[in-house]
N, C-alpha and C positions, 0 to 999 in steps of 0.2 A: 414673395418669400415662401409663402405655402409647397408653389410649384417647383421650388427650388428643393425644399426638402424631401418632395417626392420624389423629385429626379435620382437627389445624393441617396437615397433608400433603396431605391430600384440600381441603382448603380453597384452600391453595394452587396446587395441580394445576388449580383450577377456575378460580380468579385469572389465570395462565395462559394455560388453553385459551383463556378470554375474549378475553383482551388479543393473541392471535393470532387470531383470528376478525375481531375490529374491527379490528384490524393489516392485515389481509388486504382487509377491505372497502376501506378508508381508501386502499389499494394500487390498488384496482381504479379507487373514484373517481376520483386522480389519472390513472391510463391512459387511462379514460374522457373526461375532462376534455382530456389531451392530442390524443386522436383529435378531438375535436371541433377543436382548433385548429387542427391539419392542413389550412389549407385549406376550415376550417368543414365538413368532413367528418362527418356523426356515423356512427360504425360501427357496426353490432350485425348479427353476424353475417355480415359482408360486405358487407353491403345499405347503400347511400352515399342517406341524405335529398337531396333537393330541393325545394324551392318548386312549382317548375311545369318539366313537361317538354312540348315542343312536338315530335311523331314525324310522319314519313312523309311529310312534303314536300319539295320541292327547296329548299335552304338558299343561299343567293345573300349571301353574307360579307360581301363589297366589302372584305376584306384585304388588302394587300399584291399579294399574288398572284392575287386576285380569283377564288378558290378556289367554285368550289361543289360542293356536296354533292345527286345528282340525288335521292338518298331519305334524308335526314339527319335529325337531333335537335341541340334545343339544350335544356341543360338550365338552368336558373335557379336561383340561390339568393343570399340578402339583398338582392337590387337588385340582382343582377348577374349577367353571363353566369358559368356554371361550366365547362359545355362545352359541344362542338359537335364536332359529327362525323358519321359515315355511321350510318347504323342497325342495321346488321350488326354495328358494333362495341356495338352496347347489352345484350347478355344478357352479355358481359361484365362490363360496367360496376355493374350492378345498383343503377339507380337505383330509388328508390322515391320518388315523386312525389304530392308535397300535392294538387298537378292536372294532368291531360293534356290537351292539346288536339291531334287527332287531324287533319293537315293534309294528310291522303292527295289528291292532287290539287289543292293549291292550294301556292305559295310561301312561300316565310318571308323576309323582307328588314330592312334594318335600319331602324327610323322615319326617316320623312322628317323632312326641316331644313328648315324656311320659314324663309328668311336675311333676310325684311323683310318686315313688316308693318305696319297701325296697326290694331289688331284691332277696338275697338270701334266702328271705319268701317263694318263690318257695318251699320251702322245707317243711312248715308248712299248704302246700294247702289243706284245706279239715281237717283240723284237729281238727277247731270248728265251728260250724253254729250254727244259728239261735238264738243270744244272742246278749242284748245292750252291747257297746261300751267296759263300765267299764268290766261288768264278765268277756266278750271274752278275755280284758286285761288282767285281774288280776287273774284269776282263769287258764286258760289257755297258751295264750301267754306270758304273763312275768315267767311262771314255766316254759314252755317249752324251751325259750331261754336261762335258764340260767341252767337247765337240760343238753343243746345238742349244743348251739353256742360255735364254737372254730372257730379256723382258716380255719382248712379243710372243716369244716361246710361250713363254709361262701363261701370257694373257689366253690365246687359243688353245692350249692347254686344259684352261680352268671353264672356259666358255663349253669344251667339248663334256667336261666332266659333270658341269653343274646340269647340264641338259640332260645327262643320263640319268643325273639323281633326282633330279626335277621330277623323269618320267617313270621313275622307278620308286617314289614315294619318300624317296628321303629330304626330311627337311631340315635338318642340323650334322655340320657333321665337323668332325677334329682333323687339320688338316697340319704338315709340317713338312716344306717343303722352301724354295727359293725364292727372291721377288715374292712377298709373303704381301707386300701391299699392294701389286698388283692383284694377288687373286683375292682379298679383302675389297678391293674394286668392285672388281667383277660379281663375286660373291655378293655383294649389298644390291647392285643394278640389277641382277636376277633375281633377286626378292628371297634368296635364302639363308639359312643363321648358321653360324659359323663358328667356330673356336677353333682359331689360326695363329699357327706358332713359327715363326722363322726360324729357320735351322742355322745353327752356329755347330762349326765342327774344326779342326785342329790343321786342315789344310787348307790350301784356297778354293772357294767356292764360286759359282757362277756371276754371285753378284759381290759376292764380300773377299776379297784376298788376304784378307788381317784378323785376328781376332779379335781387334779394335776397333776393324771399320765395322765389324759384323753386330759387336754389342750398339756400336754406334746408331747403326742402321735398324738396330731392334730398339733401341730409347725409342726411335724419330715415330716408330711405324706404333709401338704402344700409345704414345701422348696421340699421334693423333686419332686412334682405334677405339681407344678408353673411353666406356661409358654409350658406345654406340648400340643401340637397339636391336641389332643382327650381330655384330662382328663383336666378337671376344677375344683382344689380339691377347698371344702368349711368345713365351720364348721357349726353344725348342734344339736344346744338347740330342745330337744325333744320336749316341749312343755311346755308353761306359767303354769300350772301346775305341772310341774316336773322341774322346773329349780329356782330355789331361784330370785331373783329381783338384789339380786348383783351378781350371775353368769351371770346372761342374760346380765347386764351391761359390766361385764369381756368379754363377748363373742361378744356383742359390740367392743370394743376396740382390742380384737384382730382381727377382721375380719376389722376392720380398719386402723392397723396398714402392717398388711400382704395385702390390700387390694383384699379381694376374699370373695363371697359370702356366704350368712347367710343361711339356709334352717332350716324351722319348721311346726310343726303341728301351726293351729291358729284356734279360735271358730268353733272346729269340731263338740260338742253334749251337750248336753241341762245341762251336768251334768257339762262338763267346766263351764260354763259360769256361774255357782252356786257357785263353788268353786271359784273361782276368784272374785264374788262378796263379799261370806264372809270374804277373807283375805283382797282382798284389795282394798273394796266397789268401783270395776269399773267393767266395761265389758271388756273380753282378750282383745280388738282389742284396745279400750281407759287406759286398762293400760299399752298395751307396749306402746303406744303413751306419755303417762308420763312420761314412761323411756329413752324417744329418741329412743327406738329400731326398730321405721317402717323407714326404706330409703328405696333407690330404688336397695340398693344391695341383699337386702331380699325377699323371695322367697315362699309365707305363701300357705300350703297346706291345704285343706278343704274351712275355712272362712264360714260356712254355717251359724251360728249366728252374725250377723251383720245387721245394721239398717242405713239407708239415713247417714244419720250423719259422719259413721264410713265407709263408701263406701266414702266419699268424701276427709277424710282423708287419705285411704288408695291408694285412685287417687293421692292426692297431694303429696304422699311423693313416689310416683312410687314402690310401692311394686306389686311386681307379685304376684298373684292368681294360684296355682292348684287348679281346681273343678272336682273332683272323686266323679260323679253322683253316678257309681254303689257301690262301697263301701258304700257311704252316705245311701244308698238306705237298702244296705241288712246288716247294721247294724242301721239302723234306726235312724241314728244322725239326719236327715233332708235333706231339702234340700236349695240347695243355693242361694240366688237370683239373679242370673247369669243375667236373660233379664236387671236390675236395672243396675247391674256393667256393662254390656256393651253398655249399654245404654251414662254409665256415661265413657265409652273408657278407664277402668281399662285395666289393662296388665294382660290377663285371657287366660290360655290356660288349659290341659288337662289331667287327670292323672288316672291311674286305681287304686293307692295305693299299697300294696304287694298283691301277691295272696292268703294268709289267709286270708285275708277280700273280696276278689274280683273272688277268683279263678282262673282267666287270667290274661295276662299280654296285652289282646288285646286292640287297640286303637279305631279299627273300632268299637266295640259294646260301648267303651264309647263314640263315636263321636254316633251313631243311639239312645244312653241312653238318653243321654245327648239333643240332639233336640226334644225326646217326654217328656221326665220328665216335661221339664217344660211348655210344651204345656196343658198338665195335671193341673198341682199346679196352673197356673194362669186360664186352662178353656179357653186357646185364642190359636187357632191351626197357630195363626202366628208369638209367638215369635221363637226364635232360631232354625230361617229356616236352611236350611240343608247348604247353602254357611256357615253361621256362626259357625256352627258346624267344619266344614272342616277347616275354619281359624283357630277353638280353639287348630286343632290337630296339625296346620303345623304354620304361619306365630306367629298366639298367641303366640304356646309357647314359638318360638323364644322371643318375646316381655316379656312373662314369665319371663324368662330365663335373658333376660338384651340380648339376641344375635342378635337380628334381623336383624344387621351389616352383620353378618356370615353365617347364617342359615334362613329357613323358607320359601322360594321361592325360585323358578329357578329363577337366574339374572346372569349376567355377572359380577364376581368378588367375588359371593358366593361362599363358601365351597359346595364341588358335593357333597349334600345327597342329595341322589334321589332314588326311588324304581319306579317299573314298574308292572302295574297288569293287570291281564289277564281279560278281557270284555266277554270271551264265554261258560262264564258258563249256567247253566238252572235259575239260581236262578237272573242272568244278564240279561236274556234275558226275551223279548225284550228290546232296550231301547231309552226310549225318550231324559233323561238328563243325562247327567252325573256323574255331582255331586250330583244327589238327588238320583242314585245307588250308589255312591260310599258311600256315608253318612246311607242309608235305607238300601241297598243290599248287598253290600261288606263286604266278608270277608276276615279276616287273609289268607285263603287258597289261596285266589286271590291272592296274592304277589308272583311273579315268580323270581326279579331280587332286589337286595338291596345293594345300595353305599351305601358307607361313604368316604366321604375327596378322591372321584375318584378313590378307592379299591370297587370290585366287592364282599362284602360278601357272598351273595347266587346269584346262576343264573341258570335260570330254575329250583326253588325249592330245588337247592341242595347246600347244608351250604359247604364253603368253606376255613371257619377258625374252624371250631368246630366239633369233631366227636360226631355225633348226639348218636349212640348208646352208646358211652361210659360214655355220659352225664346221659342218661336215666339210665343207670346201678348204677350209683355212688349214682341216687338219691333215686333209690329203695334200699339200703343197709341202706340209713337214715331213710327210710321210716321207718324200722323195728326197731332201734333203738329208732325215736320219740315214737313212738306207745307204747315200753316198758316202755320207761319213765315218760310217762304219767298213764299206769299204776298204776307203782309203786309208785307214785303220790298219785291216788284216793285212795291206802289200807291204 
């Protein structure tokens, strides 16, 4: 009996120890579990995980305070900035990093915003010059689009366009164009961010021949867009001239009821703002103002015709401005009065338009356009100094856009777009400031490395979602295609 109780004791004892052993792990789990929530911190040993750390370049924020960091780090993790700071403060920190990218001698900035595009126009480059606004439209481009836009158009199209902005540092851009879910595809598979609006307009279009099938085909493309991490799908009235007065209200209501952004042309050239008088004795900017159609979920590209008046209105109802200097320029619409609007703190950011009108898809020749144009027009070499320039291409557009939340500076809690560019070129050197090379001097070429949402696209110049040859191939086979078309066009 003795030996029995000793048994059942020691048995016991070991019941016990057990149940404090796993007690304790179970303990540790949970602390474990909780460090990681911190902030998505995972702790072991002090050592704080990262995705990807970027060390030793100069860090140019575009914060608030427009803060930089002349030898800094940002560190990354799930899609987002973690931190950012001087480099000195890093053995502190004691990040340990999935990847580094070592930017000693080159910049770190936040991805550029192309605030207006038609992307898969890449394919229409060079195929008209040197004609106003109307003919280039009407004689040209409206034949050519409905000649050669299909789907696979549009897909190589958007493949050729996204690789240019890839390489050229752009990571978010506003796009309004056909087959809008096709380059929403594309656009997600290439790892860049988006806010894409299908064009609805008053006659038949490539993909929609109704204004039924076209709303129809914009419900289908928002439900399934909505809420996705890169693509911001929108709807997208071509313009007060091509959209009747009750469609633009329909397209109101529905961008209100889906709530997601409106994208349009608005007082691009001299000949709008004529036509809009004689139907419907206002100026474009005061008759959508009649309509209810300016809020601040809309997103007006050009605005180059506008007056005090319609700048103040266009402030109060928070509509974002693209201003596409060089399109403006080399189709001779005009130009915008940009120093006025930010004068008056519009939400004015940046845009090159398609490359039929513009050629590129580059950001940096419209940020150096864009700060001499209008040193030019006003005759005073000190509006839209080169910092102001730089906002229009990164934090503006965010503000553009309605994202400023998400996008447009290095901060702690942004989405990581960020690109990194190289300082040691001939045409860089020497240098005094920074931003008055990167704004004056900087090119496309300079961009060596390109996030989006904490995904590496290009690093050291080489595309890492996109096969670059296979792109250029697809787009010389339309080459020859448009070319016959048009052709057989002029006989």
């Amino acid at each position: 009996m003795r030996l029995v109780k000793i048994l059942a004791a020691r048995k016991a004892s070991t019941f016990i120890l057990a149940f404090l052993v796993m007690s304790a792990s179970a303990f540790a789990l949970v602390i474990a579990a909780a460090s990681q929530r911190r902030g998505g911190a995972t702790v072991s040993a002090g050592v704080n995980a990262v995705d990807l750390l970027i060390v030793g370049g100069a860090v140019i924020t575009m914060n608030s305070d427009r803060r930089v960091f002349e030898n800094g780090y940002v560190a990354i993790r799930g899609g987002r900035i973690f931190d950012v700071g001087d480099s000195a403060d890093l053995k502190a920190k004691r990040y340990k990093a999935g990847r580094t990218i070592d930017a000693r001698g080159k910049v770190v900035l936040p991805g550029l915003i192309n605030a207006h595009t038609h992307i898969p126009m890449t394919l229409f480059r060079g195929v008209a010059d040197d004609l106003d606004l109307q003919d280039w439209l009407t004689r040209y481009i409206f034949p050519a689009e409905a000649k050669n836009v299909t789907r696979d158009f549009v897909v190589a199209g958007t493949r050729l366009g996204l690789a240019e902005m890839i390489r050229g540092g752009t990571t978010t851009y506003a796009d309004m164009y056909y087959f809008e879910d096709a380059i929403a595809e594309e656009t997600k598979k290439a790892g860049l961010r988006g806010t894409l609006g299908e064009t609805v307009i008053d006659f038949p279009a490539p993909d929609n021949k109704t204004w039924e099938d076209a709303l129809s085909y914009t419900d289908v493309f928002v439900k399934r867009w909505k809420g996705d991490a890169l693509i911001t799908p929108a709807i997208a009235p071509h313009a007060p001239y091509t959209v009747s007065p009750e469609h633009l209200k329909a397209v109101k209501a529905f961008a209100e009821e889906r709530d997601v952004p409106i994208l349009t042309h608005l007082a691009e050239a001299p000949t709008e703002t004529k036509v809009i008088a004689e139907k419907y004795n206002a100026r474009p900017a005061l008759y959508l103002e009649g309509l209810g159609f300016l809020s601040r979920r809309l997103l007006a590209a050009h605005v180059v015709h506008v007056n005090d008046r319609e700048i103040e209105i266009l402030k109060e109802r928070e509509v974002g401005v693209a201003h596409c200097p060089q399109s403006n320029m080399k189709l001779s619409s005009g130009a915008a009065p940009i120093p006025q609007m930010l004068k008056s703190s519009l939400r004015v950011g940046l845009g090159t338009d398609g490359a039929a009108s513009n050629h590129d898809l580059s950001m940096w020749e419209e940020m150096d356009t864009a700060a001499k144009l209008h040193k030019l027009v006003t005759m005073s070499p000190t509006v839209v100094p080169a910092q102001q320039a730089l906002e229009m291409a990164t934090i503006g557009g965010a503000r553009a856009l309605h994202m400023e939340r998400e996008i447009g500076s290095i901060e702690a809690g942004k989405r990581a777009d960020l690109i990194v560019v190289d300082l040691s070129a001939l045409h860089l050197t020497p240098m005094y400031n920074v931003v008055s090379h990167l704004v004056y001097a900087a090119k496309a070429s300079d961009v060596t490395d390109t996030i989006v949402n904490g995904r590496p696209l290009m690093r050291n110049r080489r595309l890492l979602t996109l096969d670059e040859e296979a792109v250029k191939a697809a787009a010389r086979k339309y080459q020859k295609q448009v070319s016959a078309s048009l052709r057989a066009g002029a006989r």
